[in-house]
N, C-alpha and C positions, 0 to 999 in steps of 0.2 A: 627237567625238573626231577628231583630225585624223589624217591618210589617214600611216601608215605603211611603204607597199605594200612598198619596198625592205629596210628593217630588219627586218619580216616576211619577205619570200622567204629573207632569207640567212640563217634559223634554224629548227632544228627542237625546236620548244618541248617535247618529249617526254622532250627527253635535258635542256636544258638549263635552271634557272631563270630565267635575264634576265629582265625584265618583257614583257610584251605589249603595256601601252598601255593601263593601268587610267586613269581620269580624277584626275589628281590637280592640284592648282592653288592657286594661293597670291598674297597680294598682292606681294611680292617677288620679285626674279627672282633665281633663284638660280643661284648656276655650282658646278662639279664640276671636278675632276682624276683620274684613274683612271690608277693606275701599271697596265700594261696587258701581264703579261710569255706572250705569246703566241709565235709562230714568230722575232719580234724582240721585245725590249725599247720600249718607247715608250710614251709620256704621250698620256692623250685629253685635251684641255681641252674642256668643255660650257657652252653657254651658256643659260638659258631662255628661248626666245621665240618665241612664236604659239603656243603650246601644246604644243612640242617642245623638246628639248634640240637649238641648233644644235649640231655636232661637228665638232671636228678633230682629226688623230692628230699628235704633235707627237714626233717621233722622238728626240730629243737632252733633251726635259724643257723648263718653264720656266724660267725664269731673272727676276731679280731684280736683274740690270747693264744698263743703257742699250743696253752697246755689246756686246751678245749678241743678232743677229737671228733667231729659229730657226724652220726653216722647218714651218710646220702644214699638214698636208692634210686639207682637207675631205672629211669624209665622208656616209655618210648620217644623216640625223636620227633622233633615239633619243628615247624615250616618257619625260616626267617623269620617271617613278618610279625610271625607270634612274640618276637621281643616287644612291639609295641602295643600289645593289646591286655586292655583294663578295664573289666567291667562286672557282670554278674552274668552265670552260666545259670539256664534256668531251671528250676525245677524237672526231674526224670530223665536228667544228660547227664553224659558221665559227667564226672568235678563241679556236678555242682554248686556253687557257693559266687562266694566275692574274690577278685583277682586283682593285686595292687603291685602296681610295681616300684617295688624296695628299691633297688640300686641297678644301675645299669651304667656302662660302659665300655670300654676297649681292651684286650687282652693282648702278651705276647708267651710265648715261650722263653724260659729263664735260659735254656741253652740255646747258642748262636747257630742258627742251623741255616742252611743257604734257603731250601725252602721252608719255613715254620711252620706251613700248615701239613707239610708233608710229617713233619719231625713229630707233629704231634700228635697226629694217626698213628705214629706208631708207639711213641708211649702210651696212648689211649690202650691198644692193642696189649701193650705189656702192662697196660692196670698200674702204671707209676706215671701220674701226670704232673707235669711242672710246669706252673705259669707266673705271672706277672699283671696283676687285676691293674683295672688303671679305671677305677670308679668313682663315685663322688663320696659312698661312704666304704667299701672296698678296695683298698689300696695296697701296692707289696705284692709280694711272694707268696704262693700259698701250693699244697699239694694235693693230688685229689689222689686217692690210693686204694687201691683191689683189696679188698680182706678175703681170707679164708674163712668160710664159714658156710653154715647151711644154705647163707639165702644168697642165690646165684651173682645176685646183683648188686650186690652190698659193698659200698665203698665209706671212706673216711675224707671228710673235708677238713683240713687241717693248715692254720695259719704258720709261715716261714717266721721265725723273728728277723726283725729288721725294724726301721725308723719307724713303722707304720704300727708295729704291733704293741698289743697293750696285757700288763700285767695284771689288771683288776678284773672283775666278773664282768661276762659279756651279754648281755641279753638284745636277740634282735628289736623286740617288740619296743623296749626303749624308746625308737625313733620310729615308733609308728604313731601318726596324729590322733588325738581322741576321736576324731569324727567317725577314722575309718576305723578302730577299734570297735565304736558302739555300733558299726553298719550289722545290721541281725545278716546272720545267713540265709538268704533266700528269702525274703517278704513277699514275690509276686512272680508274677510270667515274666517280667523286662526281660529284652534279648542284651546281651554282652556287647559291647562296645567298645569301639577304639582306643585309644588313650587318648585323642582329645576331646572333649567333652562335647564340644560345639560339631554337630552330624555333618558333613559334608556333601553335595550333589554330584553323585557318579555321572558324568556323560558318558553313553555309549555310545558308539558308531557303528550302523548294520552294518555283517560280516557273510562275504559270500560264501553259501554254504561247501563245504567236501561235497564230492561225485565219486561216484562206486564205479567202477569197470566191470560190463558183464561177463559173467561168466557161465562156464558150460557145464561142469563136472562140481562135484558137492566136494567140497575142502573138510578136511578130518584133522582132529590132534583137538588139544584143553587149551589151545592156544588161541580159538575163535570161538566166538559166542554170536546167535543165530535170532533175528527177531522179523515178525509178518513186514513183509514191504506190503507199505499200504494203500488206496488206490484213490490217492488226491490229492492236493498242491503242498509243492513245500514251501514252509513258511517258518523263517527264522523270525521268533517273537521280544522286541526290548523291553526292558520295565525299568525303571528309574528309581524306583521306590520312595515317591512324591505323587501316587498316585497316574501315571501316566504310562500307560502302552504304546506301540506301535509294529505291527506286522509287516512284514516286506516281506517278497516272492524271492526268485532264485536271480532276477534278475535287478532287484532293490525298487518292485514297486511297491506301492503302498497301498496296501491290501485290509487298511486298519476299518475303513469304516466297512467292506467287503462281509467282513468276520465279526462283525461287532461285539457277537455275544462273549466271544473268544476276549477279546480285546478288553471288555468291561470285567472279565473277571479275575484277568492279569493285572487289572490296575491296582486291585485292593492287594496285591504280594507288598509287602514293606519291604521287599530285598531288589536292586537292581543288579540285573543279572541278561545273557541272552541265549533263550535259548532255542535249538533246532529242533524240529516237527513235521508230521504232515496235519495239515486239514480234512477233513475226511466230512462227506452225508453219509448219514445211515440209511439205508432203502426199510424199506416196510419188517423183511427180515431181519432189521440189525444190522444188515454185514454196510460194510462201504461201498458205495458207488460213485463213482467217478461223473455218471451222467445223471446224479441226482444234486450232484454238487454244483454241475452245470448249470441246472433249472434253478437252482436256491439261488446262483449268480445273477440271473435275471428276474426269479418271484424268490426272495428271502423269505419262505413261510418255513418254520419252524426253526432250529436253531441246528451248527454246526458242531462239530467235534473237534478238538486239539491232541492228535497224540504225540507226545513229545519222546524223545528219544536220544537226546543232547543238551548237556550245558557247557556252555562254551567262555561261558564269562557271570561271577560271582562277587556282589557289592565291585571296589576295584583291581579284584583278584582272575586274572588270564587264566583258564587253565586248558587252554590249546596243549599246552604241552605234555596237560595231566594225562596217564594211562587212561581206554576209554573205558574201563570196568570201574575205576575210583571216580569220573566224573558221573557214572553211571549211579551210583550211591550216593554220593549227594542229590545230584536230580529226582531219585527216585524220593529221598526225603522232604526235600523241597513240593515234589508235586503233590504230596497227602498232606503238607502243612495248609495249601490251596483248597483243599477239600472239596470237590467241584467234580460231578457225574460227567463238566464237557473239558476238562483237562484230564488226562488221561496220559499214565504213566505207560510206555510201552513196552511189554514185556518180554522176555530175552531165553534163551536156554544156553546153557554151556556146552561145548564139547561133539553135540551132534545133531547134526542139523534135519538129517530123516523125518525123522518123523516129524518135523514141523513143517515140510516141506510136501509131503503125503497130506495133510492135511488144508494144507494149501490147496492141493489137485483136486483134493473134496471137495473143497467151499469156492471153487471156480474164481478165486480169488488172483491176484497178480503171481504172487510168487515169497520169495525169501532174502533178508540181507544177511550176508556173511560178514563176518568184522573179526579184525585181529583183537584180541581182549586187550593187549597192550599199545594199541594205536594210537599215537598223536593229532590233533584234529590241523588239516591241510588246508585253509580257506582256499577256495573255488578253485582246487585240483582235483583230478580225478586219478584217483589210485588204486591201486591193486590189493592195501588194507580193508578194503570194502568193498565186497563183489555183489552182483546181483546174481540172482539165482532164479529164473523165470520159470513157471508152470506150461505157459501157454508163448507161442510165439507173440511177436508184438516187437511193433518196429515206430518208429515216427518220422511223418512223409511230408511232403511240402506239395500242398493242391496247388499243381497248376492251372487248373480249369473245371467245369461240368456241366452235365449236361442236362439236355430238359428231359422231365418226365416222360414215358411210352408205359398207357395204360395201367397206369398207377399214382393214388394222389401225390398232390403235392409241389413244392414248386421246386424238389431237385432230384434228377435223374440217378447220377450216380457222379462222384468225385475222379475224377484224373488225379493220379498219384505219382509223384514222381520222388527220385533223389540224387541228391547232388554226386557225381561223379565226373573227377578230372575238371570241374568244374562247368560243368554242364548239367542240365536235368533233363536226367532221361525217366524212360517212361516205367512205370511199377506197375500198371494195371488201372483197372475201374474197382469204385468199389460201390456199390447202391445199397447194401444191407445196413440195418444199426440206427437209420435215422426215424423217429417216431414226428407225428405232426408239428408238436411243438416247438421243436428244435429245430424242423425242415421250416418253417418259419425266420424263427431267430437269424439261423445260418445264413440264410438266404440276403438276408439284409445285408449281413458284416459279407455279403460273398459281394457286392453288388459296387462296393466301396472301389473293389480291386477288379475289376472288368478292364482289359486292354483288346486289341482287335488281332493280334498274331499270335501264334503259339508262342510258349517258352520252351517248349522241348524240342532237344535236338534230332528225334524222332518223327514220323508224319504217323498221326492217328487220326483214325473217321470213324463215324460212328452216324448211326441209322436217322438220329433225330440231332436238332442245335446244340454245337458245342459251343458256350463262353470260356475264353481264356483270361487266365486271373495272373495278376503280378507275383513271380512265385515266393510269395513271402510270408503265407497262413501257413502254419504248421498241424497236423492233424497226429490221433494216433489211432490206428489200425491192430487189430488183429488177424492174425489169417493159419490158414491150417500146414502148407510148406510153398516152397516158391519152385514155380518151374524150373525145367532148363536153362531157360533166358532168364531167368529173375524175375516173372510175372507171379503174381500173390493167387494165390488159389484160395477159397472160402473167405476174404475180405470180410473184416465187421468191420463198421465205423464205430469208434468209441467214444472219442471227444475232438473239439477244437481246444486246440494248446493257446490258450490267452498269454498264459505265462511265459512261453519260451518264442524265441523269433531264430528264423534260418542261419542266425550265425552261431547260437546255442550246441546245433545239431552237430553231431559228429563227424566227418564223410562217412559214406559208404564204402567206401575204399581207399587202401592204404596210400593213392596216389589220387591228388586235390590241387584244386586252386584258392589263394587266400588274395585277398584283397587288401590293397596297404597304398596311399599314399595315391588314389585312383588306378592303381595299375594292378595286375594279377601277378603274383608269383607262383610256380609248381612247387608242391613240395610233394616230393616222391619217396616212397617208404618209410612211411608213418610210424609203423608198428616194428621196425627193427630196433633191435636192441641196443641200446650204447653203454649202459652200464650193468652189466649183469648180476653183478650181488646186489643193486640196489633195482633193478625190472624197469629201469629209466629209459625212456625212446628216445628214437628219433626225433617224433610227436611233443614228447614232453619239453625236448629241447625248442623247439620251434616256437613253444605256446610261452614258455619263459621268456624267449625275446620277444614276442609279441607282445608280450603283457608289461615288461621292463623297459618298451624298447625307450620311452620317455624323460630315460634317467640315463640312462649307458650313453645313449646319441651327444650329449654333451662333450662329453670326455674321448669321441670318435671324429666331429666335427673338421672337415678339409684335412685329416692325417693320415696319410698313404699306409697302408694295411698287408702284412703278410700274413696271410691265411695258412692256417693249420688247422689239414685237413684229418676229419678220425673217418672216413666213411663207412665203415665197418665196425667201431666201437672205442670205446678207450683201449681194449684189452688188443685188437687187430692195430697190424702196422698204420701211422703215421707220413703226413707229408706236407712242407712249406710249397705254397705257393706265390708268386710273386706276381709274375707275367700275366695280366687278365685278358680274355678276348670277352668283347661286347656286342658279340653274335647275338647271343641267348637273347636279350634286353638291352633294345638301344635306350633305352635311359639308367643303366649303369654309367656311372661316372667315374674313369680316372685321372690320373695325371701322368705324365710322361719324364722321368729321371733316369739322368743317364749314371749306367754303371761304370765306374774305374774297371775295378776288377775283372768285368765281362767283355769292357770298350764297347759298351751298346746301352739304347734306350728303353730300359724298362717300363710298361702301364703297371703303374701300379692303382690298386682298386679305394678308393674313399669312398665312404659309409657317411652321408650326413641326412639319411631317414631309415624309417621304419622297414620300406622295400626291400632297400638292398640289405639291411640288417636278417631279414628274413631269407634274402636270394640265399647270403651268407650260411647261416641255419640251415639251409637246405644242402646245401655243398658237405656238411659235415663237420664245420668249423665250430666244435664245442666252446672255444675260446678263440675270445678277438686281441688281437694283440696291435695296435698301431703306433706309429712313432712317438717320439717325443715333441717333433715338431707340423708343424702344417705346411702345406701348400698354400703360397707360392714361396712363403718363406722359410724353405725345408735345411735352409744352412744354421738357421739358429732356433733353437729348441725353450718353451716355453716352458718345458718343467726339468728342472735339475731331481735326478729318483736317488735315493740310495738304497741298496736291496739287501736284505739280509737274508743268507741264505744258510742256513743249521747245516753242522757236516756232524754227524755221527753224533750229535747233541739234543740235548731237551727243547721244547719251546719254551719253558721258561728260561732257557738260556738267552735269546730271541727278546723276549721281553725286556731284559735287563738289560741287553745291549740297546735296545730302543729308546729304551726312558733315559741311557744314557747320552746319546744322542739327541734325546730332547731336549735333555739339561745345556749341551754344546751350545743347539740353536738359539734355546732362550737368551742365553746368555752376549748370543750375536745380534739378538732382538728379531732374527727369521723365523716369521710363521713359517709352520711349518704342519704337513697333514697325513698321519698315517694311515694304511688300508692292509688287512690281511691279504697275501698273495694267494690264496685260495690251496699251495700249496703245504710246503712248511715252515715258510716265513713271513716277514712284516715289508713292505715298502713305502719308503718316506718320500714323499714329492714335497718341492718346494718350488712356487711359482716364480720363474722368472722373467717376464713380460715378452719373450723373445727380443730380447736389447743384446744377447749377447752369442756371438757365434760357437760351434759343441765344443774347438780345442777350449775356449774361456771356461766352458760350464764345463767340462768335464775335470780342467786343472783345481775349482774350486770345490769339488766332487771328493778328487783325488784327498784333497788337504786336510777336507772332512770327515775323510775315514779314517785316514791317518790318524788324526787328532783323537776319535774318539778311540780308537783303537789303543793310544797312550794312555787312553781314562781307564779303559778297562782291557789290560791282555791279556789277562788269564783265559779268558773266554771268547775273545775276538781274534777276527787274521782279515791281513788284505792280499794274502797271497791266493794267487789265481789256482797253482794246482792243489787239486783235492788233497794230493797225499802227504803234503805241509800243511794241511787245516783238519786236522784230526780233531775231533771231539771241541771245535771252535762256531763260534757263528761268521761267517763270511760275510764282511761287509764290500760289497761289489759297487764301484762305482766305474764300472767299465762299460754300463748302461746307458750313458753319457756322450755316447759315440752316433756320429750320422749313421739311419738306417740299421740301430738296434731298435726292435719293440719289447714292449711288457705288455702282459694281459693289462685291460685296462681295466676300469671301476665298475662293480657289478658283473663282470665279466666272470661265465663258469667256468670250469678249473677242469681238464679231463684227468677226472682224478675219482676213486671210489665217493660213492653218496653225493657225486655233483656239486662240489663244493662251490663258493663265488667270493671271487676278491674283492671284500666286502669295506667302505668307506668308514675308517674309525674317528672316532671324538679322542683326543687323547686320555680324556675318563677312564677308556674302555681300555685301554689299554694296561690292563693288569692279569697277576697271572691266574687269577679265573676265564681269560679270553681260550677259546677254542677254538680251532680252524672249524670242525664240522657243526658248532653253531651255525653257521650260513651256509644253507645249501638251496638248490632249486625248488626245495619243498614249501621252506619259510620265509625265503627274502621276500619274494610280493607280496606277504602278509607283514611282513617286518617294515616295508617299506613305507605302508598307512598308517605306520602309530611314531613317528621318530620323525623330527628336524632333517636335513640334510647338515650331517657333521662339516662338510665339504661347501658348502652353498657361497662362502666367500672368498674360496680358494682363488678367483680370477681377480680380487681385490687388494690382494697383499701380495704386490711383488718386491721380490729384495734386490737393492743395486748390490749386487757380487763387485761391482769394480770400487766403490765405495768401502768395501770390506775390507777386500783383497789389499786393496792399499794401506789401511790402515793397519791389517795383520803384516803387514810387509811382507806376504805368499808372492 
């Protein structure tokens, strides 16, 4: 999303509707006019470009005469969406007044520029713009021109002559209706509104929250901003603005009637929006307690706290993408428009975290969040944008069991604590301090649930009085003063039972774990190695991305014999194909057995058709899965014909325009046809062909279509294989098409900087606003909950090639 900073500062999104700077985007560039009756009368004219509306205020109106120069002042840039938006800015916000919109439509640049958005960034830049309005009452030529003069920003909007333009006096107001003439400016509070009149219902969908990665050492620079981590559940809050809330924990339960007070006060916001917090009780002193929170869960006597500290989503405006210091300003506006002693805005320091951290140690409190000021929000990733900064040790343990009281009331001795390591649970210690009567009650009951008769730990422990062993699935948190030699917890407090979070939440303990997939365990060893260095991406990170995608990619891997490429050491360390699988490790790995020409011997090679092996995969090092074109058992004929475009010393908008003209080939053959970014620097077109035909047939009708389009456009295309004949061309390869080539497959990461993923297009999307590093490890599985499957009916349009072939006489 591009940086707003200015059009932000000067609004307080609480009072007024304007947009915020939702992502909206189009192949077209579109312009606006906004009759703008605020402290003066005056016209905005907006223009689309770089992903902003440039702006100017144009005091006197357009005009549509030659010899009418009028003078426009630039202002600041305004978000897309603001083309559509017409209403009344309220009283005490900037612009004030009533907002109409005059004329809107499509714009091009009058010179023929290969890219026109580029060409006209740079007249912008030289203050001499030239365009082509294409409106309903703005039409033609016109020029917008730099003056010299005192006022920095002063330009000239001046009509080209041509068919459109007119000799007689021009006045905008002309074609403004009486009604909206006689609207007073400002009669009331009303908030500013849409352009369509009739309000629409935002549905939102709970959003799992970002995770902070702890950390040891205090991070410095203007670059992060520092607020109290606070000591009680998180709870992402929706409001619909139809009067209706709804609270969800980290793990989307439903925590609304829990919170009530909370929840009744979010309903009267008139804005649908969601946003992140913690819950907090205030103990006797004020401060938060975690074990006061506890006791409200079971006796609700008095009321809760909401400190919020994230917006994440405004009316139907995303701003996951927005910096967190500008989502941070709107929030904080929005929270004082609420006016509520139990919403609570949470407050932040720039630049140095000390002293807020010292004062932490004071107030025996949890500790400190770090945050990059310019961070994008990660749904239910845990990053290194957002560190924890703890006061006090503090860990969270899984009770395996406990024991009965000696000489002390109550009906629980002390908790056995254990944590998962290598997949096992081993033993942390006892902990008997922290529990008051109350809660040694409570506990006791939800302990009683989970009573089994053998230990779960891989340890043998005794202890003087009866031990119960418990299914180890209660989650606890602990405090303790340092841990022995052997990892035994020394001065143990018990703090709370985690309701919210369950044993697969938890982190491991160590860098080397077992995950569970499919009923079976797979190892994954070296967690916390590094695989992309500029970007702090693990091993871990990759593992959790196929875990959490594996639902989607498994289609497209389904019985296709797989060479693995291996990074075991990083994208930046050497590489290695593997072929040949042995099924020592895991007898339920599954391959298939093909014999090589080339080798004169029978390869296993390895097929992926679950979540397990996808992860064994992951753990091997295989940042990208790459599998054939065709399946097992029938590996002779291939179900997808790919054509691959691969940029040699060129733009990707070069890429693009070879694509689209490729599209045009297909359509024209009536072949659906489905593109997906290569996660590299190109585009790859699959086209389903039922497996009806064996690779020399697909790969000849491959050939013909490169060919072909390569005739449509040469200047920029080549089907020559060596590099140093495809200079500055895009390479369309259809030598893909061959038994026993792979391509990365769909959703599959890229080992490439920032963890890119070969990402499933709409041919929509397909314009030269596409990005490779829009898709990366960070936002596909959040991209993945709000979108169609562009690709969902790719295994329903296959094309007879022999039917083609024949008729093109190929």
């Amino acid at each position: 999303m591009p940086k707003l900073k200015e059009y932000i500062d000067k609004r307080n999104f609480s009072q007024t509707k304007e947009p915020v700077g939702g992502d909206v985007t189009g192949k077209k560039l579109a312009f606006v006019v906004q009759r703008h009756h605020a402290s003066r009368l005056h016209y905005d004219f907006r223009l689309q470009m770089k992903g902003v509306l440039k702006s100017w205020a144009v005091p006197k109106g357009p005009s549509l005469n030659p010899q009418d120069k009028r003078l426009a002042m630039m202002v600041e840039d305004h978000p897309l969406d603001y083309k559509d938006f017409e209403g009344e800015i309220p009283k005490g916000n900037y612009g004030a007044g009533n907002v109409h919109i005059w004329d809107e439509g499509y714009y091009i640049p009058i010179a023929d520029y290969k890219d026109p958005e580029k060409g006209l960034l740079a007249e912008l830049k030289s203050g001499n713009l030239k365009i082509i309005l294409m409106g309903k009452r703005l039409k033609g030529e016109f020029a917008i021109v730099k003056i010299k003069s005192d006022e920095e920003n002063a330009w000239l909007l001046i009509k080209h002559k041509d068919k459109y333009a007119v000799n007689k006096d021009y006045d905008s107001e002309d074609f403004v209706a009486a009604k909206i003439k006689n609207k007073k400016n400002i009669t009331s509070e009303q908030t500013a509104t849409k352009k369509k009149s009739v309000r629409t219902h935002t549905t939102i969908k709970p959003i799992t929250p970002m995770m902070a990665t702890l950390g040891s050492d205090m991070v410095k620079g203007d670059d992060w901003i520092f607020e109290p981590k606070l000591d009680g559940y998180r709870i992402v809050a929706i409001t619909d603005g139809y009067h209706n809330s709804k609270l969800f924990t980290r793990n989307q339960l439903d925590y609304t009637s829990k919170y009530e007070n909370v929840a009744e006060i979010l309903k009267k916001l008139d804005r649908a929006c969601v946003l992140d917090g913690e819950v907090v009780k205030l103990n006797d002193d004020g401060k938060p307690s975690f074990n006061a929170l506890q006791l409200f869960g079971k006796n609700p006597v008095g009321k809760v706290h909401y400190y919020v500290f994230d917006l994440l989503q405004l009316d139907e405006h995303s701003l996951l993408e927005m910096p967190l210091t500008d989502r941070k300003k709107i929030l904080e506006a929005l929270v004082k428009s609420i006016d509520s002693p139990y919403i609570i805005f949470t407050p932040y320091e720039s630049g140095n975290g000390n002293k807020l951290l010292e004062e932490a140690r004071k107030n025996n409190s949890e500790g400190i969040m770090a945050k990059k000021a310019d961070s994008i929000y990660h749904p239910g990733y845990r990053t290194k944008e957002w560190i924890k900064l703890k006061v006090n040790q503090e860990d969270e343990f899984i009770i395996g069991g406990y024991t009965e009281p000696r000489g002390k009331k109550g009906l629980i001795g002390a908790f056995l604590l254990g944590e998962n390591k290598n997949g096992n649970l081993t033993f942390s210690g006892k902990c008997g301090t922290g529990l008051d009567e109350l809660r040694d009650q409570e506990i006791y009951a939800t302990l009683k649930d989970y009573e089994i008769t053998k230990s779960p730990f891989t340890t043998k422990i005794t202890n003087d009085t009866k031990i119960h062993w418990l299914k180890p699935e209660l989650v606890c948190t602990v405090k303790y003063s340092e841990r022995t030699e052997d990892g035994k917890l020394r001065h143990p407090v018990f703090k709370a039972l985690r309701e919210d979070k369950t044993v697969t939440d938890m982190k491991p303990a160590e860098d080397n774990y077992e995950i569970k997939a499919n009923g079976n365990k797979v190892t994954i060893t070296n967690r916390n190695k590094v695989y992309f260095p500029d970007n702090g991406i693990t091993k871990g990170d990759v593992v959790d991305y196929y875990d959490t995608i594996a639902d989607y990619i498994l289609p497209y891997l389904k019985d296709r014999p797989l060479s693995l490429h291996r990074h075991p050491n990083g994208i930046n360390a050497p590489s290695f194909f593997q072929k040949d699988i042995e099924t020592k490790s895991y007898n339920w790995l599954k391959t298939v057995s093909i014999h090589s020409e080339s080798n004169d011997k029978d390869i296993d090679y390895l097929v992926c058709n679950d979540k397990k092996t996808l992860l064994y995969m992951a753990n091997l090092g295989c940042i990208e899965i790459n599998p054939w074109l065709s399946r097992y058992p029938g590996i002779e004929k291939p179900d997808f014909l790919v054509l691959d475009l691969d940029p040699e010393q060129i733009g990707f908008e070069s890429v693009i325009e070879v694509a689209l003209t490729i599209k045009e080939l297909l359509d024209s053959l009536s072949i659906p046809s489905y593109p997906k970014t290569s996660g590299s620097t190109g585009i790859h077109i699959y086209i389903y062909t039922g497996a009806k035909y064996h690779y020399d047939s697909v790969k000849l009708f491959a050939e013909w279509l490169a060919g072909k389009a390569h005739e449509l456009i040469p200047s920029i295309s080549s089907i020559e294989r060596s590099p140093q004949k495809r200079q500055k061309k895009v390479y369309i390869d259809f030598l893909q098409n061959r038994k026993g080539q792979t391509i990365a497959a769909a959703y599959s990461l890229r080992p490439k900087p920032g963890a890119t993923v070969s990402w499933p297009l709409s041919w929509d999307e397909v314009t030269k606003e596409l990005k490779m590093e829009d898709y990366t490890i960070k936002n596909v599985p959040s991209l993945l909950t709000k979108r169609k499957n562009p690709w969902a009916d790719i295994y329903s349009s296959t094309v007879n090639i022999a039917a083609i072939m024949k008729k093109l006489q190929v």
